[in-house]
DOMI-792576 format. One record per atom (N, C-alpha, C): residue in three letters; x, y negated, z negated. Coordinates in steps of 0.1 Angstrom, whole numbers, plus 5000, padded with zeros to 4 digits. Example, Ala and Ser with C-alpha at 12.3 -4.5 7.8 and 13.67 -1.06 7.14 Angstrom:
residues 2
Ala513250574922;Ala512350454922;Ala513250334922;Ser512850224929;Ser513750114929;Ser512950004921;
//
This chain:
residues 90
Unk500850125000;Unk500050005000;Unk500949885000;Unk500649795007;Unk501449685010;Unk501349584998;Unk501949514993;Unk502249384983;Unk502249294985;Unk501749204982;Unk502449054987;Unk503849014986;Unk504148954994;Unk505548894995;Unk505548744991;Unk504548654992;Unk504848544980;Unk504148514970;Unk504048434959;Unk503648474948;Unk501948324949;Unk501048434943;Unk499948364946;Unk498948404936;Unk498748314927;Unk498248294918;Unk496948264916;Unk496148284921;Unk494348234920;Unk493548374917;Unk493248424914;Unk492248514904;Unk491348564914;Unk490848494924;Unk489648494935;Unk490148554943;Unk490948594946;Unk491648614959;Unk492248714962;Unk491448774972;Unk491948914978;Unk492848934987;Unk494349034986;Unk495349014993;Unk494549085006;Unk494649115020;Unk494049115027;Unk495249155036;Unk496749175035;Unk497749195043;Unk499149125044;Unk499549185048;Unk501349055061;Unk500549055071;Unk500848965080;Unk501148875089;Unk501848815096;Unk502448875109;Unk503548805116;Unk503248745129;Unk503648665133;Unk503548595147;Unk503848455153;Unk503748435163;Unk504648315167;Unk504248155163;Unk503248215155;Unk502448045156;Unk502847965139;Unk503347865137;Unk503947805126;Unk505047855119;Unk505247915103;Unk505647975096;Unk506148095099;Unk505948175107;Unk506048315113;Unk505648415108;Unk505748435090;Unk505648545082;Unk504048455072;Unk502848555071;Unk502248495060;Unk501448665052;Unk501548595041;Unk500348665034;Unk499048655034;Unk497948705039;Unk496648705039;Unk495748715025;Unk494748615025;Unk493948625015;Unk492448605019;Unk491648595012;Unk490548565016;Unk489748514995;Unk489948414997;Unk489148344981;Unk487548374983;Unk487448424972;Unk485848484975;Unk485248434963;Unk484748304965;Unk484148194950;Unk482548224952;Unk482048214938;Unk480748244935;Unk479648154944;Unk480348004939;Unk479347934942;Unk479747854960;Unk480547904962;Unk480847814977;Unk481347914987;Unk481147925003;Unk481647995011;Unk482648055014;Unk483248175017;Unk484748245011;Unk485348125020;Unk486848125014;Unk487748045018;Unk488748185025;Unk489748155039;Unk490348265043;Unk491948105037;Unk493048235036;Unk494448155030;Unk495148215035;Unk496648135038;Unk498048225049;Unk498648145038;Unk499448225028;Unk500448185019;Unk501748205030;Unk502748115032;Unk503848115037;Unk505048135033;Unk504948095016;Unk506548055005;Unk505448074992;Unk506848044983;Unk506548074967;Unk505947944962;Unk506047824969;Unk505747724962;Unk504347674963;Unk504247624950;Unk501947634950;Unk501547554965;Unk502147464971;Unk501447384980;Unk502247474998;Unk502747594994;Unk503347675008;Unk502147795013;Unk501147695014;Unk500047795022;Unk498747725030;Unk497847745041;Unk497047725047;Unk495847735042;Unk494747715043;Unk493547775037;Unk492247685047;Unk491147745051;Unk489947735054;Unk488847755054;Unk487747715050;Unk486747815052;Unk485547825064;Unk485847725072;Unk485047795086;Unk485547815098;Unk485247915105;Unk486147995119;Unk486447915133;Unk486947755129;Unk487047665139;Unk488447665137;Unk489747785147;Unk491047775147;Unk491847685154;Unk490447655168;Unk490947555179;Unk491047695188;Unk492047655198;Unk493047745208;Unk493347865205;Unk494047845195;Unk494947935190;Unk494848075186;Unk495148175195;Unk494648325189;Unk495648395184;Unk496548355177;Unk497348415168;Unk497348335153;Unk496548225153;Unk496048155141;Unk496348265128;Unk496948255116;Unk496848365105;Unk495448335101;Unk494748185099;Unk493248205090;Unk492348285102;Unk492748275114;Unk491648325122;Unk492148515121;Unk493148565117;Unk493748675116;Unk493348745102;Unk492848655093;Unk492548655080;Unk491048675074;Unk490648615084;Unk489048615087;Unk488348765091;Unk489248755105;Unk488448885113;Unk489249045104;Unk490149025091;Unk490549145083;Unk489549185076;Unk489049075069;Unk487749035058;Unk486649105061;Unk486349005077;Unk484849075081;Unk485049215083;Unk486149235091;Unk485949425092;Unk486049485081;Unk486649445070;Unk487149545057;Unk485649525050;Unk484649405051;Unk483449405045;Unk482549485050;Unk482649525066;Unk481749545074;Unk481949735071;Unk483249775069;Unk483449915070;Unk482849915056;Unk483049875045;Unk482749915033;Unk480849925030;Unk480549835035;Unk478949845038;Unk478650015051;Unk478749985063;Unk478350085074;Unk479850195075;Unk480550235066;Unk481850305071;Unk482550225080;Unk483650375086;Unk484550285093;Unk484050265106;Unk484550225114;Unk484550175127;Unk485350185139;Unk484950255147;Unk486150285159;Unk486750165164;Unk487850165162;Unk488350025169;Unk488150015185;
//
């Protein structure tokens, strides 16, 4: 089982993966903040330090299809969606 590689501290938040690709930072950890009262938030921690990470909560990445929140998103929906209906043939 994979671990995160930088250090991320919020209680809400489900690790969700690594992430590698060409777009910003190159390396992120995946999260997805799943708060009671407001819409999940998806997160790409980059570094150890509190302000070395991305975060969003709606699926407007732009262009970009190697985006980590947009890579972060569609982990969440499938890992929600298998856990509800099983898995899923990719």
């Amino acid at each position: 089982m994979e671990t995160p590689r930088f250090t991320h501290d919020c209680t809400n938040c489900l690790f969700l993966g690594h992430y590698s690709c060409d777009f910003g930072y190159k390396n992120y950890d995946l999260y997805v903040c799943r708060n009671k009262d407001d819409d999940d938030c998806y997160v790409a921690r980059y570094g150890d330090d509190g302000n070395d990470y991305m975060a969003f909560s709606n699926d407007d990445y732009g262009n970009e299809p190697q985006h980590p929140l947009r890579e972060a998103r569609q982990r969440y929906l499938k890992m929600h969606m298998e856990s509800h209906y099983g898995k899923l043939l990719d």
